[in-house]
Backbone as CSV, one residue per row, in Angstrom:
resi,resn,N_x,N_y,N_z,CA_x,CA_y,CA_z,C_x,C_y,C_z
1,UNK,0.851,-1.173,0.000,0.000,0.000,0.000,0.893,1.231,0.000
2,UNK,0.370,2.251,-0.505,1.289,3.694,-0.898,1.221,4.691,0.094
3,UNK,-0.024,4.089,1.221,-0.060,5.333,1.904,-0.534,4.941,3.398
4,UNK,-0.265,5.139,4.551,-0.365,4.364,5.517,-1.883,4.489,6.177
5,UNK,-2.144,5.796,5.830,-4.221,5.498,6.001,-4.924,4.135,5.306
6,UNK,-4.204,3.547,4.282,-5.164,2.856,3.777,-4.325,1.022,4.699
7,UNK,-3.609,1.107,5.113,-2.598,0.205,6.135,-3.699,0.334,7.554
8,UNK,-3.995,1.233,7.763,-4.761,1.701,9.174,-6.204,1.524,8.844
9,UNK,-6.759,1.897,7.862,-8.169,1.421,7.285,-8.083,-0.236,7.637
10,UNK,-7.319,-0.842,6.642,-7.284,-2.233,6.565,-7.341,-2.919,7.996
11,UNK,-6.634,-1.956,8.948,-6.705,-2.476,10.270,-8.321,-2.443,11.060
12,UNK,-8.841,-1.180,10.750,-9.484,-0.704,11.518,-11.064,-1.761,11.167
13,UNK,-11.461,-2.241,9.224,-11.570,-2.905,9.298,-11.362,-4.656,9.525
14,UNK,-10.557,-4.762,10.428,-10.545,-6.298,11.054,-11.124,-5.992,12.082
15,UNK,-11.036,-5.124,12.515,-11.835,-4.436,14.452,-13.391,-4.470,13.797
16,UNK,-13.621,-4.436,12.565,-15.315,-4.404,12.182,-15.413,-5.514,12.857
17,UNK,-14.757,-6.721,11.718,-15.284,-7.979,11.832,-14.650,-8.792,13.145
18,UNK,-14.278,-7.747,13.741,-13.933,-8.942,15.672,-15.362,-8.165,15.988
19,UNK,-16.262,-7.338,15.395,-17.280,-7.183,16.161,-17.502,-6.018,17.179
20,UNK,-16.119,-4.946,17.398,-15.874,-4.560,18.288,-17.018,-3.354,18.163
21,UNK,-16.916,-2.208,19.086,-17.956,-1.197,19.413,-17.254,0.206,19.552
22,UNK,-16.186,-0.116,20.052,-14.613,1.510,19.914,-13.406,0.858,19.254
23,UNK,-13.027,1.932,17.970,-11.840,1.187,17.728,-11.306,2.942,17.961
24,UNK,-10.088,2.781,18.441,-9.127,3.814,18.843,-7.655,3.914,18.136
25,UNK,-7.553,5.328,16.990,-6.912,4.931,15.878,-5.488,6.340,16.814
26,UNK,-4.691,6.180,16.972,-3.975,6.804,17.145,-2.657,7.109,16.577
27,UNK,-2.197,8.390,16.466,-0.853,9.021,15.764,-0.046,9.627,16.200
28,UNK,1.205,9.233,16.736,1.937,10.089,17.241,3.429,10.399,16.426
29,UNK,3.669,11.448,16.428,4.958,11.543,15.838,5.781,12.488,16.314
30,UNK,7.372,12.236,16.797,7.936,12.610,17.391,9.218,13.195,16.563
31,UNK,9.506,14.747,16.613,10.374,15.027,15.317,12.134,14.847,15.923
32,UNK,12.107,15.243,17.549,13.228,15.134,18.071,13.606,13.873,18.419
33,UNK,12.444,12.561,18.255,13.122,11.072,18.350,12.997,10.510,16.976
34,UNK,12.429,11.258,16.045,12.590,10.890,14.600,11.671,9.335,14.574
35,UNK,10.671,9.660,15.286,9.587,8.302,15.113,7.814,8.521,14.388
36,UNK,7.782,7.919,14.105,6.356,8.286,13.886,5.776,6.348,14.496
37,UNK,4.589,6.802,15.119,4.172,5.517,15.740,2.440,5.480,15.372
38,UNK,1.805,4.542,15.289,0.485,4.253,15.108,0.062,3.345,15.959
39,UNK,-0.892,3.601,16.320,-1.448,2.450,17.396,-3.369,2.417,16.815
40,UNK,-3.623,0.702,16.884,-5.027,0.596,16.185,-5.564,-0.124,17.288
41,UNK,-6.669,0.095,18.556,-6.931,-0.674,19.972,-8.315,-0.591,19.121
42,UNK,-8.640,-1.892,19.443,-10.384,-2.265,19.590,-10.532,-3.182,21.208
43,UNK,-12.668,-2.847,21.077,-12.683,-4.216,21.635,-13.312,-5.183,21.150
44,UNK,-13.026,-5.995,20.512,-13.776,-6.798,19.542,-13.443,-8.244,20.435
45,UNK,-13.398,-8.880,19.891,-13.366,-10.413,20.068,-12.334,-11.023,20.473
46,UNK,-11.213,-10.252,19.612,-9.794,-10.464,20.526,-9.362,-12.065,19.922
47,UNK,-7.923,-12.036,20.120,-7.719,-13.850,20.071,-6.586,-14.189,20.888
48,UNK,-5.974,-15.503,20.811,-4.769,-15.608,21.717,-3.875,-15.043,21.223
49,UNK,-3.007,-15.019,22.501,-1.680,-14.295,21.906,-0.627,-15.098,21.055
50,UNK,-1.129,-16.766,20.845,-0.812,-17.483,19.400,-1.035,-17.421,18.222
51,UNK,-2.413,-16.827,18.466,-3.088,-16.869,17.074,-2.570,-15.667,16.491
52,UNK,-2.674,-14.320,17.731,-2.113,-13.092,17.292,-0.490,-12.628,16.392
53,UNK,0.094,-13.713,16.519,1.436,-13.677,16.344,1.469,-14.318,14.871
54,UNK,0.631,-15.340,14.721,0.675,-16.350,13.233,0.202,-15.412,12.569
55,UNK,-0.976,-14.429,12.726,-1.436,-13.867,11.665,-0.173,-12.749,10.973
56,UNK,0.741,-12.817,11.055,2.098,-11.996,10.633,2.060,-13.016,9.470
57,UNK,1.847,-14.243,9.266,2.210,-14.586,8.157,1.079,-15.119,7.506
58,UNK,1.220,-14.695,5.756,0.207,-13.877,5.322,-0.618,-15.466,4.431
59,UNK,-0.402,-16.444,5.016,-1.185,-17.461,4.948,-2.124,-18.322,6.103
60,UNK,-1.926,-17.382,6.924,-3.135,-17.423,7.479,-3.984,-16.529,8.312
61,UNK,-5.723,-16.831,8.080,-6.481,-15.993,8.037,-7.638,-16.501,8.651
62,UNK,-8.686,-15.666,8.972,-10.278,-16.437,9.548,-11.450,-16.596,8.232
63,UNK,-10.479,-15.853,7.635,-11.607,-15.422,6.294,-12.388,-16.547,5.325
64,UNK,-13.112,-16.579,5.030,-13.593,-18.033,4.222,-13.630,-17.402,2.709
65,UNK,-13.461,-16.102,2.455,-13.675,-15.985,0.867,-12.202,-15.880,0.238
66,UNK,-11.460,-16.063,0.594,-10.072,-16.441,0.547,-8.555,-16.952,1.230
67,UNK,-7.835,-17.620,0.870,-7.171,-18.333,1.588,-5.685,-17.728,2.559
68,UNK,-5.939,-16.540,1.977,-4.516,-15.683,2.445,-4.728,-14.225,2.662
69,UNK,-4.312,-13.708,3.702,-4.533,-12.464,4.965,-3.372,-11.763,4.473
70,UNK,-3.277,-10.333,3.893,-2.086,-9.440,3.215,-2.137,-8.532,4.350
71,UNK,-3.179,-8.083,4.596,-2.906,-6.748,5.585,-2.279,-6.095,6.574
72,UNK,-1.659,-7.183,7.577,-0.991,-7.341,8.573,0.007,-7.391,8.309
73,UNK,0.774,-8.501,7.057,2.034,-8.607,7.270,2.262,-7.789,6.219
74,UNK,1.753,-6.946,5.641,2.162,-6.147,4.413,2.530,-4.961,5.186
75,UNK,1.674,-4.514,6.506,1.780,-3.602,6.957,3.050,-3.603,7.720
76,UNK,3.861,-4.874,8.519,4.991,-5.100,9.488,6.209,-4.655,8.188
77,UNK,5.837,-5.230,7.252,6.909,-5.261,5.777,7.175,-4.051,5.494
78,UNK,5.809,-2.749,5.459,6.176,-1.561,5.747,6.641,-1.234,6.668
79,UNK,6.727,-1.119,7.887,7.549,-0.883,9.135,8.508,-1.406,8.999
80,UNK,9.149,-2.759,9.037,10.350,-2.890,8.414,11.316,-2.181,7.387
81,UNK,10.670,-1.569,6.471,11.473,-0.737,5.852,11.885,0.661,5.911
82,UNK,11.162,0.750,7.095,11.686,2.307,7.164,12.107,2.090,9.050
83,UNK,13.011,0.792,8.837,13.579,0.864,10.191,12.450,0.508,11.410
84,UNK,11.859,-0.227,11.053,10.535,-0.480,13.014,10.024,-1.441,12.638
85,UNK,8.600,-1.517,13.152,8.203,-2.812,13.716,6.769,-2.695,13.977
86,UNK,6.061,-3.475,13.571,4.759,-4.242,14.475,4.683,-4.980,15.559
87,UNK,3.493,-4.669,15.868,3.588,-5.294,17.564,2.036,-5.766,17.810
88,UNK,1.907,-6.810,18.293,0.293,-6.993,18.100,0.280,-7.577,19.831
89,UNK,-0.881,-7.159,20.610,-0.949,-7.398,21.787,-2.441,-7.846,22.008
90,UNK,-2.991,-9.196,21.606,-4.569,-9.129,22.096,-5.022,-10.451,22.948
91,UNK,-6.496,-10.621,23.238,-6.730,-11.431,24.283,-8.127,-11.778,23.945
92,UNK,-8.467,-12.818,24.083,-10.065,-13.281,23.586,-10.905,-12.600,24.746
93,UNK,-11.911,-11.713,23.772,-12.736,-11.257,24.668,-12.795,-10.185,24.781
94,UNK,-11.040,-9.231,24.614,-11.165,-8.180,25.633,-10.498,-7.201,24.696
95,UNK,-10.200,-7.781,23.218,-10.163,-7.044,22.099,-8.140,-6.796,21.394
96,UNK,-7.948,-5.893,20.486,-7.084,-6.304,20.188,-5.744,-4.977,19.887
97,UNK,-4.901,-4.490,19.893,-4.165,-3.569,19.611,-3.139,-4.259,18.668
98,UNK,-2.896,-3.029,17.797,-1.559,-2.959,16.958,-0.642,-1.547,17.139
99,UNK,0.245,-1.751,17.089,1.243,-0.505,17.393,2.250,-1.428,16.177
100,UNK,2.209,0.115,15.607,3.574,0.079,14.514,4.003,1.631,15.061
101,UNK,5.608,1.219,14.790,6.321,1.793,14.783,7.311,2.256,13.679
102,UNK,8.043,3.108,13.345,8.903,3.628,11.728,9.966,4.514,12.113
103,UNK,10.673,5.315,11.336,11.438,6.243,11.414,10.971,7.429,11.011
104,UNK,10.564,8.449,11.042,9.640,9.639,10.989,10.022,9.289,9.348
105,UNK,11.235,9.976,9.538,12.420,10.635,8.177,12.638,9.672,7.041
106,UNK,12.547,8.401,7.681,13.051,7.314,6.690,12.342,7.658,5.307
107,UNK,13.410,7.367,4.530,12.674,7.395,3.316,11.826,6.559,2.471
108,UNK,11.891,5.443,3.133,10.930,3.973,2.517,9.656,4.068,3.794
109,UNK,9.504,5.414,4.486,8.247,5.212,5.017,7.226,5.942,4.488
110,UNK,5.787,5.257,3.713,5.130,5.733,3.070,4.250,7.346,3.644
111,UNK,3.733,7.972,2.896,3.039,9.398,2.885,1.713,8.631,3.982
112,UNK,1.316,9.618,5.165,-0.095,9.603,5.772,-0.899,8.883,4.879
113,UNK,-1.430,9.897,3.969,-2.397,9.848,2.841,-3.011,10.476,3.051
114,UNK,-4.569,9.958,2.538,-5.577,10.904,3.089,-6.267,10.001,4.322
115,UNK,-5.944,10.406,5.338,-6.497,10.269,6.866,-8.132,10.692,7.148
116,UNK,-8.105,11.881,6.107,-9.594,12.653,7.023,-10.513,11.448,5.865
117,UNK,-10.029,10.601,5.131,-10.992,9.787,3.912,-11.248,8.591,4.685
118,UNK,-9.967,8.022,4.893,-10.414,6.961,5.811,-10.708,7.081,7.291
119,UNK,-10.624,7.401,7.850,-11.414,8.371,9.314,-13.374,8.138,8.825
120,UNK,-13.669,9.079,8.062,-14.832,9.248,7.362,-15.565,7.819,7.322
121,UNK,-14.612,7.142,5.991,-15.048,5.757,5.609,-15.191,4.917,6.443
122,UNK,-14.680,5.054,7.711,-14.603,3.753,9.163,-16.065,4.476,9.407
123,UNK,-16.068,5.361,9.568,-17.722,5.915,10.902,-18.621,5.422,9.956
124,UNK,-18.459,6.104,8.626,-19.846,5.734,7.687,-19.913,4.474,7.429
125,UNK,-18.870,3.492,7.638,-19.235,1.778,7.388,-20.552,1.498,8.201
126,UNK,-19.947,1.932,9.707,-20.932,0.987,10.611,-21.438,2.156,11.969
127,UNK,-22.673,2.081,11.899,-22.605,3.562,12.458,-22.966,3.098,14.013
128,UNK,-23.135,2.126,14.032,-23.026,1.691,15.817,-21.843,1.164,16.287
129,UNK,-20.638,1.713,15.612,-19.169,1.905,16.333,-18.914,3.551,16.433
130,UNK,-18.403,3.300,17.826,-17.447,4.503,17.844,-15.913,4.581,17.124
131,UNK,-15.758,5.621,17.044,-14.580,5.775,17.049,-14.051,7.173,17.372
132,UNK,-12.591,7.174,17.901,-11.468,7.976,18.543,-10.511,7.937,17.690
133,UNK,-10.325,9.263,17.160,-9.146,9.484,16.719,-7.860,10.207,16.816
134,UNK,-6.999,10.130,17.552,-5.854,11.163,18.051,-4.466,11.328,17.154
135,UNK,-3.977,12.439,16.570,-3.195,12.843,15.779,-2.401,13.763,16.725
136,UNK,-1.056,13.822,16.961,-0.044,14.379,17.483,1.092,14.362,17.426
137,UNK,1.809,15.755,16.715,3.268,15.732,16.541,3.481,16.955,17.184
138,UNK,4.442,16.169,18.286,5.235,16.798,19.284,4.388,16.871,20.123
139,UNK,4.656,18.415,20.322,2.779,19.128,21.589,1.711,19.509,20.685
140,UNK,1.820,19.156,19.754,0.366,19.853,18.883,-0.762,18.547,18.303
141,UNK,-1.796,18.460,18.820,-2.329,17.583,18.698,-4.306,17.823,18.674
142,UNK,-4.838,17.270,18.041,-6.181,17.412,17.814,-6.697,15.534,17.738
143,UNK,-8.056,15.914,18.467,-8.909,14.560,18.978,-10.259,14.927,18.028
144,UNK,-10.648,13.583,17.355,-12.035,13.386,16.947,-12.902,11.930,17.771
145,UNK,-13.878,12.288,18.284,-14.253,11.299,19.005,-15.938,11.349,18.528
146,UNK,-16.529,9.779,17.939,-17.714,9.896,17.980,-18.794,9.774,18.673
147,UNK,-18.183,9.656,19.838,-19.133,9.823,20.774,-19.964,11.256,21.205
148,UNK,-18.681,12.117,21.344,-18.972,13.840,21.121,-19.779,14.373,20.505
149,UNK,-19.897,13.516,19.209,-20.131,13.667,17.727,-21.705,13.436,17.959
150,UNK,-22.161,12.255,17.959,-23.173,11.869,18.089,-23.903,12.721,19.149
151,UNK,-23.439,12.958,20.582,-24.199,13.815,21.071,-24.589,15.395,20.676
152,UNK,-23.904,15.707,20.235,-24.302,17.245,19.551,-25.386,17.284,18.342
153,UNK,-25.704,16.175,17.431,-26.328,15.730,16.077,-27.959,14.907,16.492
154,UNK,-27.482,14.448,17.927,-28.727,13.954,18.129,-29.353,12.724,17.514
155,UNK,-30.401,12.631,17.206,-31.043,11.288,16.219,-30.008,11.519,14.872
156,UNK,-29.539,11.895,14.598,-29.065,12.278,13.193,-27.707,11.429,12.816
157,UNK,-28.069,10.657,12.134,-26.935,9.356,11.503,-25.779,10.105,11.119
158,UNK,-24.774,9.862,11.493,-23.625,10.034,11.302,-22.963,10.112,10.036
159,UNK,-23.633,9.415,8.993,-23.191,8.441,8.020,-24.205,9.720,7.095
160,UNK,-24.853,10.784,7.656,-25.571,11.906,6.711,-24.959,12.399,6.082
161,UNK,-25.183,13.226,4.939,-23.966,13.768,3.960,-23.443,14.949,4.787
162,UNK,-23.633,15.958,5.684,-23.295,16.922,5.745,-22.768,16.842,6.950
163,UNK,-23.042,15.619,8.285,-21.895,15.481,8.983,-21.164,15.107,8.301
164,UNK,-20.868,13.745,7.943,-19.843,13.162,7.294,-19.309,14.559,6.234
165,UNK,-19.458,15.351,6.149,-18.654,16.287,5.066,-18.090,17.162,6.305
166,UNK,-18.656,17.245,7.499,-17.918,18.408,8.501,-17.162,17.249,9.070
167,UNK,-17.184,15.941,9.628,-15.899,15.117,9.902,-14.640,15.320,8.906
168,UNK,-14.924,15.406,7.175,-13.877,15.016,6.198,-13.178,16.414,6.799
169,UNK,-14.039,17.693,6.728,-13.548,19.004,7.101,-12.641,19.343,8.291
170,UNK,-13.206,18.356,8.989,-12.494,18.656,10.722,-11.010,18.154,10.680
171,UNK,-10.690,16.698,10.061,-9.950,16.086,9.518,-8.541,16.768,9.102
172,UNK,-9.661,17.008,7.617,-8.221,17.910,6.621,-7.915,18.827,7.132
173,UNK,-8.649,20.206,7.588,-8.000,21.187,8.446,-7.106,21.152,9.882
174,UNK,-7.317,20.116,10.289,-6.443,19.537,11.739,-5.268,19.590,11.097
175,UNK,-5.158,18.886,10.108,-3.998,17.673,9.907,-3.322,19.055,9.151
176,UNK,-3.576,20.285,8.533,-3.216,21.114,7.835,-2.210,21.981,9.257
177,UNK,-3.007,22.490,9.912,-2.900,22.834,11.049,-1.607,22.512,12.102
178,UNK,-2.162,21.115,11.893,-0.762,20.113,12.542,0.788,20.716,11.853
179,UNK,0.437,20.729,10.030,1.809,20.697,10.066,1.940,22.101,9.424
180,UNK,1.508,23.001,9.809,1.563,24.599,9.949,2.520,24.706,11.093
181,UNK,1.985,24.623,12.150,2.501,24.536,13.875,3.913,23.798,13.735
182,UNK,4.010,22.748,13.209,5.273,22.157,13.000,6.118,22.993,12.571
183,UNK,5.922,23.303,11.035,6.827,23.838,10.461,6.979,25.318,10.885
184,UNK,6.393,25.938,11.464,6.216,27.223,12.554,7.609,27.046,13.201
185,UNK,7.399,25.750,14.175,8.438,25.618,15.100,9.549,25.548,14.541
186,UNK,9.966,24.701,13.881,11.236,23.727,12.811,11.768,25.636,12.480
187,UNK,11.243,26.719,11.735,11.537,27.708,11.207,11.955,28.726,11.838
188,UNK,11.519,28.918,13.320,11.865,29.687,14.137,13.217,29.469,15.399
């Protein structure tokens, strides 16, 4: 994949299908440790911490409409190349986390992408999940949470054209924002 939103999508749907109810997509990036880190927590269904470890290799899967699982280890294969690592920590029942890790700078680590698209595309899949989203480099950081969301909108589906167009909005202008403030700092 070219762009690591659609690496984090891919994640965020497997947290569909464990069933979960919050998936918690987080971003941190650190310019003075030269890291950029992602972390994907649900609570879905969860599995052992055997099963969690096999799914790194990309022949095996739960899936019945095909025989081989890319997403995971395509995603460690990216972290691997720009220097880091995947890390998968889950438990039947009680749901599941991924943390990747990279080199901010590296040059084999792919572009964000578009974040505020897939952000969007997770809420409007399934609209009786929440989701949390936290973006932060350095001290500058902005939270989308649908829980917030939902209470201010009321009966009003999430998945409507004109929230879902003020989420894409909230999104792209954060993330603009984000690296305004950055490069603010870096310049001064």
């Amino acid at each position: 994949m070219k762009e690591l939103s659609l690496h984090i999508l891919d994640v965020a749907e497997n947290s569909l299908r464990a069933k979960s109810t919050l998936i918690e997509i987080n971003i941190f990036e650190s310019t003075a440790k030269n890291t950029f880190e992602m972390m994907i927590k649900d609570d879905g269904c969860g599995m052992s911490e055997e099963y969690a470890q096999r799914i790194l290799d990309p022949f095996v899967t739960e899936r019945t409409t095909r025989k081989v699982g890319m997403g995971i280890p395509l995603f460690a294969a990216t972290a691997e190349s720009a220097n880091g690592e995947l890390r998968i920590k889950s438990s039947p029942g009680k749901g599941t986390t991924i943390w990747v890790v990279m080199e901010r700078d590296h040059i084999d680590r792919p572009p964000l992408g578009d974040i505020a698209t897939t952000v969007t595309s997770l809420i409007c899949n399934e609209d009786s999940i929440d989701v949390v989203f936290v973006h932060q480099v350095d001290n500058h950081k902005y939270t989308l949470d649908t829980r917030e969301i939902k209470e201010n909108v009321g009966d009003l589906p999430l998945c409507t054209s004109s929230v879902i167009s003020w989420i894409n909005d909230y999104v792209n202008e954060n993330e603009i924002k984000l690296r305004e403030e950055i490069d603010n700092e870096i310049s001064s």
